[in-house]
Predicted model as a PDB file, atoms N, CA, C, CB and O in Angstrom, pLDDT in the B-factor column:
MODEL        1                                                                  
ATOM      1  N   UNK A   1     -12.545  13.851   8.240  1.00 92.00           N  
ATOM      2  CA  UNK A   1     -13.290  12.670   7.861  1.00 92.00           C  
ATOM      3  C   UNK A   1     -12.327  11.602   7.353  1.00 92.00           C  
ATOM      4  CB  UNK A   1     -14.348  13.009   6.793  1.00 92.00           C  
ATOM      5  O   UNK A   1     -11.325  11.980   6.746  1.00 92.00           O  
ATOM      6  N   UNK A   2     -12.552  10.243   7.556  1.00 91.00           N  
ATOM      7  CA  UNK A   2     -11.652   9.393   7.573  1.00 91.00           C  
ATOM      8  C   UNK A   2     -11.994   8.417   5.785  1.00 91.00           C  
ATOM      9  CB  UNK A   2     -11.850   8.503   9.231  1.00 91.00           C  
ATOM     10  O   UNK A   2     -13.145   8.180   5.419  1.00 91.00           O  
ATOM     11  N   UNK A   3     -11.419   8.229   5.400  1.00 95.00           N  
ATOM     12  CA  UNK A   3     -11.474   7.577   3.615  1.00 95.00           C  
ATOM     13  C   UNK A   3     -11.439   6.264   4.029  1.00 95.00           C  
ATOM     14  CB  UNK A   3     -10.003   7.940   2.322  1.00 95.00           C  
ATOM     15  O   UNK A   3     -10.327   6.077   4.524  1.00 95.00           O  
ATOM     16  N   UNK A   4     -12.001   5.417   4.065  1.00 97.00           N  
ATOM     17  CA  UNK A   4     -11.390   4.030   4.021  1.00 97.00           C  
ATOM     18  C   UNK A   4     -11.413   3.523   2.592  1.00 97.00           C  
ATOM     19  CB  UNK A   4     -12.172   3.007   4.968  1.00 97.00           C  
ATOM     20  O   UNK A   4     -12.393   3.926   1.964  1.00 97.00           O  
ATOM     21  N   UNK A   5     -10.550   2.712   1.895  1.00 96.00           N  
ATOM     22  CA  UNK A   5     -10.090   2.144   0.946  1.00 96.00           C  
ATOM     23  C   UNK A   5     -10.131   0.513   1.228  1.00 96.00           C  
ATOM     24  CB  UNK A   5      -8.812   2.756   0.706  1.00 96.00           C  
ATOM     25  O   UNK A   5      -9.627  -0.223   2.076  1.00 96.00           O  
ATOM     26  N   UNK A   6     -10.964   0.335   0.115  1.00 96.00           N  
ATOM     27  CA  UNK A   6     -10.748  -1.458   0.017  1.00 96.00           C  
ATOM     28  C   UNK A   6      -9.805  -2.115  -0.332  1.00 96.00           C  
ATOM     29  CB  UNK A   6     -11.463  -2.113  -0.752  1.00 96.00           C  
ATOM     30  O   UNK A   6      -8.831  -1.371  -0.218  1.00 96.00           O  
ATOM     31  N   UNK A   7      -9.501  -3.042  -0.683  1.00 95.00           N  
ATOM     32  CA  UNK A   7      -8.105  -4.145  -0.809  1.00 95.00           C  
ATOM     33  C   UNK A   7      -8.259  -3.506  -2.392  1.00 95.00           C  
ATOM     34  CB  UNK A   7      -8.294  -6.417  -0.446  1.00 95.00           C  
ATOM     35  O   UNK A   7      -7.226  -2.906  -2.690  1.00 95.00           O  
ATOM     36  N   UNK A   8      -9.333  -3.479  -3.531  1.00 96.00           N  
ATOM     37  CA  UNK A   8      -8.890  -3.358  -4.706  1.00 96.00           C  
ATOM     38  C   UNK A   8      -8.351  -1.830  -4.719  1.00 96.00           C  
ATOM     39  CB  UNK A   8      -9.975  -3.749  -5.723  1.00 96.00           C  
ATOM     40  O   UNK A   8      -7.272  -1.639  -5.279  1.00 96.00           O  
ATOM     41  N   UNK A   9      -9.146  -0.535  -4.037  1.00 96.00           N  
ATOM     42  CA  UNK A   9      -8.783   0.659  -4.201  1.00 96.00           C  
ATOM     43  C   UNK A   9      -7.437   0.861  -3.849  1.00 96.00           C  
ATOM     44  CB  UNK A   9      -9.570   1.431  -3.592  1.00 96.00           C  
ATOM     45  O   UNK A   9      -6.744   1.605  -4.542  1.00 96.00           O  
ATOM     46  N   UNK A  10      -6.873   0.162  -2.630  1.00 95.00           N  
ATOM     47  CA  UNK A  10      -5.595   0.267  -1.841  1.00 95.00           C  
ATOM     48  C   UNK A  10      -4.575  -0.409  -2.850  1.00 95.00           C  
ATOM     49  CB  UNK A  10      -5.670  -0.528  -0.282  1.00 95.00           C  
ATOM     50  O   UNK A  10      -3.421  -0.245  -2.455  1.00 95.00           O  
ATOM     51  N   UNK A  11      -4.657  -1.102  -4.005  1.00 95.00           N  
ATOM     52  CA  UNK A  11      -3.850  -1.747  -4.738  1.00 95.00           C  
ATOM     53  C   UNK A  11      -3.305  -1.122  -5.576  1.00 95.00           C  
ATOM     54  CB  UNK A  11      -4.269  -2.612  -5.201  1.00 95.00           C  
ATOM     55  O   UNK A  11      -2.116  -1.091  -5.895  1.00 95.00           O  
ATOM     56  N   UNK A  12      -4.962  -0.118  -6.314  1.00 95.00           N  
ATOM     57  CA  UNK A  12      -5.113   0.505  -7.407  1.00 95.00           C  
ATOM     58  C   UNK A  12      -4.122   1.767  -7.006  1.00 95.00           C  
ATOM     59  CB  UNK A  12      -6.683   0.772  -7.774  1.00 95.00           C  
ATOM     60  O   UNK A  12      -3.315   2.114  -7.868  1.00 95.00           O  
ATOM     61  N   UNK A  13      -4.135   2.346  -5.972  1.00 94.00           N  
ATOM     62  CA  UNK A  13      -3.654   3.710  -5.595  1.00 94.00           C  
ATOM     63  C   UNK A  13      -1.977   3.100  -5.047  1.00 94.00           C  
ATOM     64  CB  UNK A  13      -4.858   4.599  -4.173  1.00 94.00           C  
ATOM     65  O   UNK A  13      -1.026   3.859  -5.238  1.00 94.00           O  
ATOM     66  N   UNK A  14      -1.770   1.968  -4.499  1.00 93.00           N  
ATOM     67  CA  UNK A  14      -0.324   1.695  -4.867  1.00 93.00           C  
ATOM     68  C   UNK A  14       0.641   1.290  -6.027  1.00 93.00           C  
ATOM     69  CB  UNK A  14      -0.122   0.989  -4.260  1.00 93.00           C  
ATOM     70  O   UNK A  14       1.868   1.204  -6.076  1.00 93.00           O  
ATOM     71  N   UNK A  15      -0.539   1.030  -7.122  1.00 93.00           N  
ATOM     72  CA  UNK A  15      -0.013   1.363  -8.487  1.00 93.00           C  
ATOM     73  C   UNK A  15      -0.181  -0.671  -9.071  1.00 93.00           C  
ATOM     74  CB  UNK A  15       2.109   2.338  -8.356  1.00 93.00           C  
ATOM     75  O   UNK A  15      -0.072  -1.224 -10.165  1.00 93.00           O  
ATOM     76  N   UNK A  16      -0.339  -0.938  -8.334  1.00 93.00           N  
ATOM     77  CA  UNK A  16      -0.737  -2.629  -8.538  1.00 93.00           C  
ATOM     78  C   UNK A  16      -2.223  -2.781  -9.926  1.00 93.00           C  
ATOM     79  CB  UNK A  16      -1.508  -3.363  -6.473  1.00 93.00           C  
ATOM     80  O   UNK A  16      -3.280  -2.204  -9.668  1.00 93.00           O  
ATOM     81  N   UNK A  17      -2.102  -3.499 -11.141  1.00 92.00           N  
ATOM     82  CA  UNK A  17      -2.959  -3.755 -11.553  1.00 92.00           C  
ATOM     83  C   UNK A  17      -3.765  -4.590 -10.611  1.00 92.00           C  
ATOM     84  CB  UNK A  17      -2.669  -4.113 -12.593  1.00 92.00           C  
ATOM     85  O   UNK A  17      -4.731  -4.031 -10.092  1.00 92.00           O  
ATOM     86  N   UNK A  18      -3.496  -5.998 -10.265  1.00 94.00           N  
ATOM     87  CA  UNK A  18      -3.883  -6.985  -9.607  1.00 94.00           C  
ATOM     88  C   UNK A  18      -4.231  -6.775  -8.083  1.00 94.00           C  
ATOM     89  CB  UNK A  18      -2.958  -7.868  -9.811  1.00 94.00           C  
ATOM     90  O   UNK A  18      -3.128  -6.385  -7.699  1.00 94.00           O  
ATOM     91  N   UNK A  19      -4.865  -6.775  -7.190  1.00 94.00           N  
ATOM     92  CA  UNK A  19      -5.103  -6.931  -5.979  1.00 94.00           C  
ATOM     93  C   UNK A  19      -4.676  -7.978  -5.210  1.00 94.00           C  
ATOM     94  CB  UNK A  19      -6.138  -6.861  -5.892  1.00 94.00           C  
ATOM     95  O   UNK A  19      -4.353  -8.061  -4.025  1.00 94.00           O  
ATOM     96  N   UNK A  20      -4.738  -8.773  -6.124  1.00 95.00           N  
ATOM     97  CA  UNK A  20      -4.197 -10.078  -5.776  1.00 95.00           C  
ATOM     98  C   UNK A  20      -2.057  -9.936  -5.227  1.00 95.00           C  
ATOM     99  CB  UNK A  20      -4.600 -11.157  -7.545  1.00 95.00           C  
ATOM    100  O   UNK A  20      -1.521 -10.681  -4.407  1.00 95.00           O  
ATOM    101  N   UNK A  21      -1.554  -9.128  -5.777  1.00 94.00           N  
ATOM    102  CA  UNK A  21      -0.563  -8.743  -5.682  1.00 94.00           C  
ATOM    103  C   UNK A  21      -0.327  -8.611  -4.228  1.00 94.00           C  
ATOM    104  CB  UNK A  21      -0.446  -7.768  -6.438  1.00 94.00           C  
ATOM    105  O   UNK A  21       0.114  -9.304  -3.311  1.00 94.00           O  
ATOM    106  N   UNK A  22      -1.004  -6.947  -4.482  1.00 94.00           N  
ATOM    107  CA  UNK A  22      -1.340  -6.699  -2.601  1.00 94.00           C  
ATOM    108  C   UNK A  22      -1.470  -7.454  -1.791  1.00 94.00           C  
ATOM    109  CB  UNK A  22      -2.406  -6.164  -2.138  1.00 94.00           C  
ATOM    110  O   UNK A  22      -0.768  -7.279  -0.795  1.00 94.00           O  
ATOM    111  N   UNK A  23      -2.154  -8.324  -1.799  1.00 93.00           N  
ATOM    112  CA  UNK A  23      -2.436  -9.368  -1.006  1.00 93.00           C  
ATOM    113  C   UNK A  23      -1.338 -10.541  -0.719  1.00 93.00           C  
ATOM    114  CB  UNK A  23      -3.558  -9.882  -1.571  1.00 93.00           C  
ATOM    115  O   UNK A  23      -1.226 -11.209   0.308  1.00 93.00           O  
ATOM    116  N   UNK A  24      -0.960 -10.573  -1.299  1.00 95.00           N  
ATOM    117  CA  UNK A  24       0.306 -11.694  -1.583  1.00 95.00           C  
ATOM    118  C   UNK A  24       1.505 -11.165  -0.794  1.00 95.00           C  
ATOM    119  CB  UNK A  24       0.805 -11.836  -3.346  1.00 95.00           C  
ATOM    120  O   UNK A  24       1.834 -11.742   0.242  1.00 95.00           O  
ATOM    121  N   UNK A  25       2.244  -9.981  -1.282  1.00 93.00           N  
ATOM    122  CA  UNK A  25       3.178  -9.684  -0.936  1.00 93.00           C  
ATOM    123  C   UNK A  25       3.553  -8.518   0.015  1.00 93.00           C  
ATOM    124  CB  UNK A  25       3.577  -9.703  -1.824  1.00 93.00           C  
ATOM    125  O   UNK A  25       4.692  -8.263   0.406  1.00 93.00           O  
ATOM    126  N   UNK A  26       1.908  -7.555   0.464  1.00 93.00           N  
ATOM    127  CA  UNK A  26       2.603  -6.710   1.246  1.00 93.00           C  
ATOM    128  C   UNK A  26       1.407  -6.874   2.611  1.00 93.00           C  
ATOM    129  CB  UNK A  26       2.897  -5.043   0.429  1.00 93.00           C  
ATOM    130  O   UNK A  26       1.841  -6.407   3.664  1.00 93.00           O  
ATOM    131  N   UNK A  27       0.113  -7.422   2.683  1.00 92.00           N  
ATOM    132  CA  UNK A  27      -0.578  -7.841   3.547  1.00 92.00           C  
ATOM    133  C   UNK A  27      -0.449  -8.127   4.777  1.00 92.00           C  
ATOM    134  CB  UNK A  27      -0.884  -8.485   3.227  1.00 92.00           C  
ATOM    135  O   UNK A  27      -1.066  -7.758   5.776  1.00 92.00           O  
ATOM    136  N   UNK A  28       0.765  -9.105   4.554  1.00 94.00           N  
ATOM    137  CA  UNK A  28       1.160  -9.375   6.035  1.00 94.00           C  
ATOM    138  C   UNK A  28       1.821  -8.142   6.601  1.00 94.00           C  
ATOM    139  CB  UNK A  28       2.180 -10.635   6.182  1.00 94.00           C  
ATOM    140  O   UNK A  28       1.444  -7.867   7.740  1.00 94.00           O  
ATOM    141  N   UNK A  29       2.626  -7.419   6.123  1.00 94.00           N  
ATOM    142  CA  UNK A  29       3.495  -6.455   6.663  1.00 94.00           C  
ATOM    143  C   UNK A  29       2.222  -5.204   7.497  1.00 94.00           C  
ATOM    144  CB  UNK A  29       4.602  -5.761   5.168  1.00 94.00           C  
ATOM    145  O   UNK A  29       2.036  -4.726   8.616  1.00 94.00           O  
ATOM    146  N   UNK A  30       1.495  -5.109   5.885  1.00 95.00           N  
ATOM    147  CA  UNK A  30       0.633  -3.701   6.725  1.00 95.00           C  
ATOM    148  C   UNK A  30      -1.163  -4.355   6.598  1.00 95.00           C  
ATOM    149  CB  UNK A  30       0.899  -1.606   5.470  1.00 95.00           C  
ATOM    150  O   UNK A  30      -2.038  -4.306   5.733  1.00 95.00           O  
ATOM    151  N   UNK A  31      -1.032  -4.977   8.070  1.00 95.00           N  
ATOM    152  CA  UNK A  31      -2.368  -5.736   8.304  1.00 95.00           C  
ATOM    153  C   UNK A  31      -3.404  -4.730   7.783  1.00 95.00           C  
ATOM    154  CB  UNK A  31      -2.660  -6.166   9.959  1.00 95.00           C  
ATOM    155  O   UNK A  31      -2.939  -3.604   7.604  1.00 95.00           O  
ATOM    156  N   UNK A  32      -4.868  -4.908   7.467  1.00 96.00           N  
ATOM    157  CA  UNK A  32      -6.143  -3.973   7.385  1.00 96.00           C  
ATOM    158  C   UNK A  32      -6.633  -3.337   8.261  1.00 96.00           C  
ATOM    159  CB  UNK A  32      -7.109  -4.461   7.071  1.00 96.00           C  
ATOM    160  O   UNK A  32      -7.147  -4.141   9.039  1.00 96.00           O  
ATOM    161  N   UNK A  33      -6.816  -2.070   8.685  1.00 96.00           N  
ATOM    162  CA  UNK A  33      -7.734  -1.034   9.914  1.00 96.00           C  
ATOM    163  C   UNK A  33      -8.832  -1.855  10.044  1.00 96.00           C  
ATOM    164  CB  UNK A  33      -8.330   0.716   9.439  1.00 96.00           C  
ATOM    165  O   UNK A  33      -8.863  -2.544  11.064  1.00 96.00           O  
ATOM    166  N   UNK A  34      -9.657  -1.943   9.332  1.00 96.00           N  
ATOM    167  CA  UNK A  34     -10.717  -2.675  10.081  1.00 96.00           C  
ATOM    168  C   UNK A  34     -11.020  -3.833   8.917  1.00 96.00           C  
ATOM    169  CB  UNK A  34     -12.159  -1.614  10.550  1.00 96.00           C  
ATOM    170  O   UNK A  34     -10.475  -3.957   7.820  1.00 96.00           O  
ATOM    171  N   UNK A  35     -12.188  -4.727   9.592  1.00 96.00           N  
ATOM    172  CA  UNK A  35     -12.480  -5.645   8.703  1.00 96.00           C  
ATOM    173  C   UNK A  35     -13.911  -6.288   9.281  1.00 96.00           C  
ATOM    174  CB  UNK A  35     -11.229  -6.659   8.542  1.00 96.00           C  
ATOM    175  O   UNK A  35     -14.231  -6.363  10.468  1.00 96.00           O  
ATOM    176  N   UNK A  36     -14.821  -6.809   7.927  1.00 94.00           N  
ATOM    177  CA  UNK A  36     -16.084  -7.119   8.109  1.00 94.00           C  
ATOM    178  C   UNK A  36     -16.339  -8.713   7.653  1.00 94.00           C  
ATOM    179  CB  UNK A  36     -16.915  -6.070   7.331  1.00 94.00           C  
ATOM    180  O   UNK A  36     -16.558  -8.770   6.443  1.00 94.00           O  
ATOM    181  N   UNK A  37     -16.363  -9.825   8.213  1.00 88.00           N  
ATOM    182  CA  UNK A  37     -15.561 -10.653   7.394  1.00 88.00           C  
ATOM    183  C   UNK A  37     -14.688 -11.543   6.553  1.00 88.00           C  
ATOM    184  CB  UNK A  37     -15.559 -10.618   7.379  1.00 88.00           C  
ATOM    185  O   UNK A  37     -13.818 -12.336   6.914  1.00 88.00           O  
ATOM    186  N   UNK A  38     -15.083 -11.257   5.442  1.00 90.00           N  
ATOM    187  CA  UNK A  38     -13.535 -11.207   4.209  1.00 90.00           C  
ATOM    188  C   UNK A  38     -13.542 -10.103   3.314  1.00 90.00           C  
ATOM    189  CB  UNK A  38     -13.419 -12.588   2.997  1.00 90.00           C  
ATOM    190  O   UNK A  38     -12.811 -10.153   2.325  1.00 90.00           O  
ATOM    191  N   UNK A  39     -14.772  -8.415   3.666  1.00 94.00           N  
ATOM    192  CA  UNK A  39     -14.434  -7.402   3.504  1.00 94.00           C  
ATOM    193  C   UNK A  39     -13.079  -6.702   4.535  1.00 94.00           C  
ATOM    194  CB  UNK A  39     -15.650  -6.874   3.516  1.00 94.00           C  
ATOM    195  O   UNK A  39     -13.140  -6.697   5.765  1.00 94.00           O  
ATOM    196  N   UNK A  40     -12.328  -6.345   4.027  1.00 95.00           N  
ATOM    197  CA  UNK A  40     -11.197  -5.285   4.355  1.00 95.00           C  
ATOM    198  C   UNK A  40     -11.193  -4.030   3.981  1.00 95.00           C  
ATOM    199  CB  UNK A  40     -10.085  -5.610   3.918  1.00 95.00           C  
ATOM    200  O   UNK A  40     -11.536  -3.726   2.839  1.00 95.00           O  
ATOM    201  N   UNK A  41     -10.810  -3.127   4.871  1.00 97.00           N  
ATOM    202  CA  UNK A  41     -10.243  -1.575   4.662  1.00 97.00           C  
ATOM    203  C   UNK A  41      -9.399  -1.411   5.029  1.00 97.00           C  
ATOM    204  CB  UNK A  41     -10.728  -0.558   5.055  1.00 97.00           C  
ATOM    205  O   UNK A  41      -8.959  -2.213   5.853  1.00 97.00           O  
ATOM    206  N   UNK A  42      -8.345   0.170   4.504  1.00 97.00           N  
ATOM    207  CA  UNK A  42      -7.457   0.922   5.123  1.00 97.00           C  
ATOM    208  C   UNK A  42      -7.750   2.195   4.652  1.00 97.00           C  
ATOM    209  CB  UNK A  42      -6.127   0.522   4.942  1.00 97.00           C  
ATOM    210  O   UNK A  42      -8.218   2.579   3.580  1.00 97.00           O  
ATOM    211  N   UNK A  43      -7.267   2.974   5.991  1.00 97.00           N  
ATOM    212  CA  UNK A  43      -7.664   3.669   5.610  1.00 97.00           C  
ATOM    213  C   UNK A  43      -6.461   4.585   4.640  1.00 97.00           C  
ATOM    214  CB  UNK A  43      -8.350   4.060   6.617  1.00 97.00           C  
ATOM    215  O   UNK A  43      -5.332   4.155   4.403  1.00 97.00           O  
ATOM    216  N   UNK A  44      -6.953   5.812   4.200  1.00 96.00           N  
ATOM    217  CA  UNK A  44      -6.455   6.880   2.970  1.00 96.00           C  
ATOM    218  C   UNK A  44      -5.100   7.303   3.908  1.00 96.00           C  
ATOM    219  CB  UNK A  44      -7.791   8.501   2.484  1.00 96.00           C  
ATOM    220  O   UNK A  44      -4.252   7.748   3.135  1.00 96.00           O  
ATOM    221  N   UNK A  45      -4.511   7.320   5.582  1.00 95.00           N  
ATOM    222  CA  UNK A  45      -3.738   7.584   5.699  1.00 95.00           C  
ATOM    223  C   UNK A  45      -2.305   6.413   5.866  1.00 95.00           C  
ATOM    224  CB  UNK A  45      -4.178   8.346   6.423  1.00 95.00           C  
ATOM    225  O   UNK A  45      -1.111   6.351   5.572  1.00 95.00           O  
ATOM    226  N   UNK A  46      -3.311   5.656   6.499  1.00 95.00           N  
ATOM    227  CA  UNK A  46      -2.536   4.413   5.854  1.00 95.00           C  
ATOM    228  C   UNK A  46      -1.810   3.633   4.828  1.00 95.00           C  
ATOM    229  CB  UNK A  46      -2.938   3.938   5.868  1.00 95.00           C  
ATOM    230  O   UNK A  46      -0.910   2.794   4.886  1.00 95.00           O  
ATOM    231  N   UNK A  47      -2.568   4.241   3.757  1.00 95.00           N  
ATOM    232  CA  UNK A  47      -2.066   3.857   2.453  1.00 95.00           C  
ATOM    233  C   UNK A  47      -0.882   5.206   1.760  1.00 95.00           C  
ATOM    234  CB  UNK A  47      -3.602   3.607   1.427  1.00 95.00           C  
ATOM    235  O   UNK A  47      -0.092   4.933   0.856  1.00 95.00           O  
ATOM    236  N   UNK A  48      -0.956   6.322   2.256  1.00 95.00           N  
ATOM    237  CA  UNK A  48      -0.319   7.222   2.290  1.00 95.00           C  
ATOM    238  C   UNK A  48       1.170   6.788   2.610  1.00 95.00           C  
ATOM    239  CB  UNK A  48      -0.939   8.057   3.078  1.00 95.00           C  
ATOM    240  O   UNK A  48       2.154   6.846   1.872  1.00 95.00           O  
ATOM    241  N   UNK A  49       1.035   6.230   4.227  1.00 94.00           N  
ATOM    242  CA  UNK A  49       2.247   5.627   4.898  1.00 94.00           C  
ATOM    243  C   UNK A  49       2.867   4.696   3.840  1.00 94.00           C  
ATOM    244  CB  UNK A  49       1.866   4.798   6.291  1.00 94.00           C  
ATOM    245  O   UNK A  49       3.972   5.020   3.405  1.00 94.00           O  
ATOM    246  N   UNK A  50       2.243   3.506   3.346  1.00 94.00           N  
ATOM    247  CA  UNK A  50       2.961   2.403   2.648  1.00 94.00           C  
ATOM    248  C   UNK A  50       3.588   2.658   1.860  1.00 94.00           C  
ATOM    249  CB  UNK A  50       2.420   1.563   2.169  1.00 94.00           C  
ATOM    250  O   UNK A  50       4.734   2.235   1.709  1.00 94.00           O  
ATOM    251  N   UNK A  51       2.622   3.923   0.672  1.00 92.00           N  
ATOM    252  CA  UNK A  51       3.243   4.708  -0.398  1.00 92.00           C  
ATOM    253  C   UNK A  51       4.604   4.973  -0.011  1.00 92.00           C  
ATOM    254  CB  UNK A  51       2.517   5.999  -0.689  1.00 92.00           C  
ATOM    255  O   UNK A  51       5.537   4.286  -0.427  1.00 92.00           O  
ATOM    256  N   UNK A  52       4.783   6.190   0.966  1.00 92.00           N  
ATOM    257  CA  UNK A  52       6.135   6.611   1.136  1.00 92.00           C  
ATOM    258  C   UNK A  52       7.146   5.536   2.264  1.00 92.00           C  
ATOM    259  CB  UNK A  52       5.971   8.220   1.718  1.00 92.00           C  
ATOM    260  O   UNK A  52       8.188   5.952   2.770  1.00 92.00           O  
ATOM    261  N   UNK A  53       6.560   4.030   2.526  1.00 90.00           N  
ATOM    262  CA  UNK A  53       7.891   3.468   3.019  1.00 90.00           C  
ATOM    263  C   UNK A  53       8.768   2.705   1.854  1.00 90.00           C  
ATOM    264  CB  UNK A  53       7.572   2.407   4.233  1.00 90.00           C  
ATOM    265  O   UNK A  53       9.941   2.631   1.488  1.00 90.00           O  
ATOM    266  N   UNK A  54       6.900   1.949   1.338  1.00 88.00           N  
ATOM    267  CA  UNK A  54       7.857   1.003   0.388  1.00 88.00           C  
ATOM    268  C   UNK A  54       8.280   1.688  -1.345  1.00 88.00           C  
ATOM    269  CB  UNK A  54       6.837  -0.636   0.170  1.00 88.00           C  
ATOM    270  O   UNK A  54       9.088   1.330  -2.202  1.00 88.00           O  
ATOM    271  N   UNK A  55       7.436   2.624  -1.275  1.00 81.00           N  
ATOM    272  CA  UNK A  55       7.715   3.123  -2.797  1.00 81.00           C  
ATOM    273  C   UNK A  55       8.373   4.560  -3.128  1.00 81.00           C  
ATOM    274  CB  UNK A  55       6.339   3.159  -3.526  1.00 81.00           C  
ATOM    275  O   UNK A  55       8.265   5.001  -4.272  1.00 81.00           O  
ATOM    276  N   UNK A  56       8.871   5.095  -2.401  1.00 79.00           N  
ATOM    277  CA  UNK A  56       9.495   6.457  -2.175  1.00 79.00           C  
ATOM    278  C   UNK A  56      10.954   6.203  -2.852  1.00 79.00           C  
ATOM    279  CB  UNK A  56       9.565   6.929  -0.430  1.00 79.00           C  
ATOM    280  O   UNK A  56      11.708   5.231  -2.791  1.00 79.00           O  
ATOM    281  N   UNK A  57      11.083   7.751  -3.680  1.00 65.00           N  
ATOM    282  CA  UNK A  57      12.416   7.223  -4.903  1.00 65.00           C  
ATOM    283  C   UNK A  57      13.798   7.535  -3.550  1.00 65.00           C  
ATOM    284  CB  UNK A  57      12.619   8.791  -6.997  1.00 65.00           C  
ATOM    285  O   UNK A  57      14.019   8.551  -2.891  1.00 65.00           O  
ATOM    286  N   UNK A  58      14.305   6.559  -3.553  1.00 60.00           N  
ATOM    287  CA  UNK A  58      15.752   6.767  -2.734  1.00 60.00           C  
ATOM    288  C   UNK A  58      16.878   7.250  -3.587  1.00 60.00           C  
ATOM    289  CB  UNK A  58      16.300   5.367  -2.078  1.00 60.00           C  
ATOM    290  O   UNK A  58      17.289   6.798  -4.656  1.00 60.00           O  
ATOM    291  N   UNK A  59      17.362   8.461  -2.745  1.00 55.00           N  
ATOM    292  CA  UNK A  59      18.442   9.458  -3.508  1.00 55.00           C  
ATOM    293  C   UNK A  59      19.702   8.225  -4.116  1.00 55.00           C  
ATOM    294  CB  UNK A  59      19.276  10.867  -2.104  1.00 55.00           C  
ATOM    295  O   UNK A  59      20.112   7.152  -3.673  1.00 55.00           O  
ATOM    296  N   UNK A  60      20.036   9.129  -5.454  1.00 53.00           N  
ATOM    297  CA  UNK A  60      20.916   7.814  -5.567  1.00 53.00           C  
ATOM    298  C   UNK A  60      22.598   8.210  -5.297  1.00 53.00           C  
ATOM    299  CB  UNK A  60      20.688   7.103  -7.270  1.00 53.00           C  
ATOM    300  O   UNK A  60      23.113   9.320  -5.435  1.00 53.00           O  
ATOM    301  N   UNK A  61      23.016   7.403  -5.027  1.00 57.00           N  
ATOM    302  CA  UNK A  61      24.526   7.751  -4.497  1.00 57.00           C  
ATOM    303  C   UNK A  61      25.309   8.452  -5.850  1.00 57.00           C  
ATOM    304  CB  UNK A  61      25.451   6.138  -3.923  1.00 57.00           C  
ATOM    305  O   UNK A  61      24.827   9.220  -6.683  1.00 57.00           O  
ATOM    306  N   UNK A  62      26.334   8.046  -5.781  1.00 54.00           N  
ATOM    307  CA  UNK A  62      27.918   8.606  -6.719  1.00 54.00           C  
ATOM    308  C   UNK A  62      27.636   7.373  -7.522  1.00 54.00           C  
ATOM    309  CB  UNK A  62      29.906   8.695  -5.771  1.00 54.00           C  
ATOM    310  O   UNK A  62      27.418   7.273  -8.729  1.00 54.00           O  
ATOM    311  N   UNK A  63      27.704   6.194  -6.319  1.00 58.00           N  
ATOM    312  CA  UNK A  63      28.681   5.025  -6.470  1.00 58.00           C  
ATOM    313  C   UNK A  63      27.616   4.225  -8.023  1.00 58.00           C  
ATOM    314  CB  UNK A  63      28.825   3.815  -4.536  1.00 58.00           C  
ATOM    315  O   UNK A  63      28.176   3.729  -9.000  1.00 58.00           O  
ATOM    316  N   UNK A  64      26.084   4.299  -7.858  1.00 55.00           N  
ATOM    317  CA  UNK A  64      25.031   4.683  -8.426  1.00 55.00           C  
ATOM    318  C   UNK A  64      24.919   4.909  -9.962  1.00 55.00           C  
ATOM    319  CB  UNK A  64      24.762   5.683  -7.805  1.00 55.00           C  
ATOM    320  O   UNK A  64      24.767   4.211 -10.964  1.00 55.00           O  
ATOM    321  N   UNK A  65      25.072   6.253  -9.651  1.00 53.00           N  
ATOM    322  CA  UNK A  65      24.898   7.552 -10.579  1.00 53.00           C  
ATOM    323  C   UNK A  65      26.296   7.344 -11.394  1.00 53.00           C  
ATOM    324  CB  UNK A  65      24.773   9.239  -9.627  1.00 53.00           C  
ATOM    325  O   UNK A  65      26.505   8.355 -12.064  1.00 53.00           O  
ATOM    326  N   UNK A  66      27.349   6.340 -11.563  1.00 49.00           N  
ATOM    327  CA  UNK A  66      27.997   6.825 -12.269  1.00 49.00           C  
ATOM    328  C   UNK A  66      27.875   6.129 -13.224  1.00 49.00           C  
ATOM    329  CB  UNK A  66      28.986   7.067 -11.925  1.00 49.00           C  
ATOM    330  O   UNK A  66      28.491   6.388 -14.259  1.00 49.00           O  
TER     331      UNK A  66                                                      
ENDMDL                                                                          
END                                                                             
């Protein structure tokens, strides 16, 4: 079964107080699955994806870490 998530849930679960955020700065990159409107969704695997492109901890080097 498929989850769809609204613009505020999809914000909330990328860790954004504001929705407005979302909207601003990552929207264009990862357009909405569907839309009714100026209602929007994505869906739960989608937002999965964004999680781990844009927010995934990157190993840290030496050069880094020292």
């Amino acid at each position: 079964m498929i989850r769809w998530l609204s613009m505020k849930e999809t914000a909330n679960e990328l860790g954004f107080k504001d929705p407005r955020t979302f909207r601003d700065n990552y929207m264009d990159q990862y357009p909405p699955d569907r839309t009714n409107k100026q209602l929007k969704w994505w869906k739960q695997s989608t937002v999965d994806r964004i999680k781990e492109i844009e927010f995934s901890d990157e190993e840290i080097t030496d050069e880094e870490g020292a």
